[in-house]
C-alpha distance (Angstrom), angle and dihedral (degrees) to the residues before:
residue distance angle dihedral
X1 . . .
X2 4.00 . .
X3 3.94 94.4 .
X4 3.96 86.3 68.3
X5 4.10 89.5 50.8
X6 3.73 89.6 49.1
X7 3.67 85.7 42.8
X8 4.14 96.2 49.5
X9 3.75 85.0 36.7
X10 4.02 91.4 59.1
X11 4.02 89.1 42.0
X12 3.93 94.7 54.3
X13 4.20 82.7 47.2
X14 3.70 93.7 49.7
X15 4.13 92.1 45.5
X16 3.73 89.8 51.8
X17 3.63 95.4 42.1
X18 4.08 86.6 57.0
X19 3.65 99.8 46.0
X20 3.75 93.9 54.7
X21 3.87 84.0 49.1
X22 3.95 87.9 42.7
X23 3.89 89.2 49.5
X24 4.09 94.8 47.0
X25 3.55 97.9 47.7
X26 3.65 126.5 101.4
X27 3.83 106.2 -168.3
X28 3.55 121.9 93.9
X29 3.67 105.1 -142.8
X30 3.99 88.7 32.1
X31 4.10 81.2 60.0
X32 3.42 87.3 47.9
X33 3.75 96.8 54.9
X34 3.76 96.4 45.6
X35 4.15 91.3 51.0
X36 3.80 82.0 57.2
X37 4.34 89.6 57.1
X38 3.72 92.8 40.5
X39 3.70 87.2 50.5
X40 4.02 90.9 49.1
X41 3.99 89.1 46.8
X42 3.85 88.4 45.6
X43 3.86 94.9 51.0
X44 3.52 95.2 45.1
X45 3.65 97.6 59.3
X46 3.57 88.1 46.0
X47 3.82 86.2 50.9
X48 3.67 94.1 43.3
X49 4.30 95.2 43.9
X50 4.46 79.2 59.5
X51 3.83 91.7 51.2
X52 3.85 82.9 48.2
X53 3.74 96.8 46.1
X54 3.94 87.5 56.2
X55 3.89 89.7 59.7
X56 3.78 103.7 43.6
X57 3.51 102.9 38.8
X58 3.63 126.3 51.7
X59 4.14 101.4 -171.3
X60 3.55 135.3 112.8
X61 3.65 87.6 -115.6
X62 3.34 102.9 55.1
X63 3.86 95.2 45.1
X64 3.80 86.7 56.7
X65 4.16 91.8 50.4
X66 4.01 89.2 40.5
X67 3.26 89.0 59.8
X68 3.49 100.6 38.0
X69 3.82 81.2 52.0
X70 3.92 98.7 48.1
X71 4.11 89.3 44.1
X72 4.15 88.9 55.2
X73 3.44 103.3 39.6
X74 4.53 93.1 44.9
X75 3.76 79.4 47.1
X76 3.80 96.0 54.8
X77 3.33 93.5 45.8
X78 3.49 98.2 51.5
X79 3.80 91.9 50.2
X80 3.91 91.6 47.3
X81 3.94 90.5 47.9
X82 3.45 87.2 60.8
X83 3.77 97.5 40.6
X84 4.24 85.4 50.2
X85 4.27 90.4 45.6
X86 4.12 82.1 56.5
X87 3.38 103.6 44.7
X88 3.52 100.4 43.6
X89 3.75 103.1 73.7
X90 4.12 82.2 46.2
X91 3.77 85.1 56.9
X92 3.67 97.5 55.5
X93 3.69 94.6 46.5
X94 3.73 91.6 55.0
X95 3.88 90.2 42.6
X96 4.53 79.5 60.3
């Protein structure tokens, strides 16, 4: 499926585009806050390579990793959701 390359593609791109923000930055809470989107990017390719796996592949093995892959990357983008929804408002304030 080529939408899910463009889509993991767009991920990696986002991820790097973050850290380099991550790594410039000087504020703590502002660092905080971008670790959070680099960690949503991040898990969403991982997310999105599983989805991928279940459409290339048609093994027992790589149903077992895709899922494996698709369970760790929705789960680290649900943490790092939450982790960017409470360091946002922290951001702003030390932005003031």
């Amino acid at each position: 499926m080529p939408i899910f390359v463009v889509l993991i593609i767009f991920s990696l791109v986002f991820y790097l585009f973050y850290k380099t923000k991550y790594i410039r930055s000087k504020a703590p809470m502002e660092k905080q806050w971008l670790s959070a989107k680099c960690s949503i990017a991040l898990g969403l390719f991982v997310f999105l390579f599983g989805i991928n796996l279940f459409f290339i592949h048609n093994s027992v093995v790589s149903t077992i990793v895709a899922v494996v892959f698709v369970l760790l990357g929705g789960a680290s983008v649900i943490a790092a959701f939450k982790a960017y929804k409470y360091y946002l408002p922290k951001t702003i304030e030390e932005r003031k």
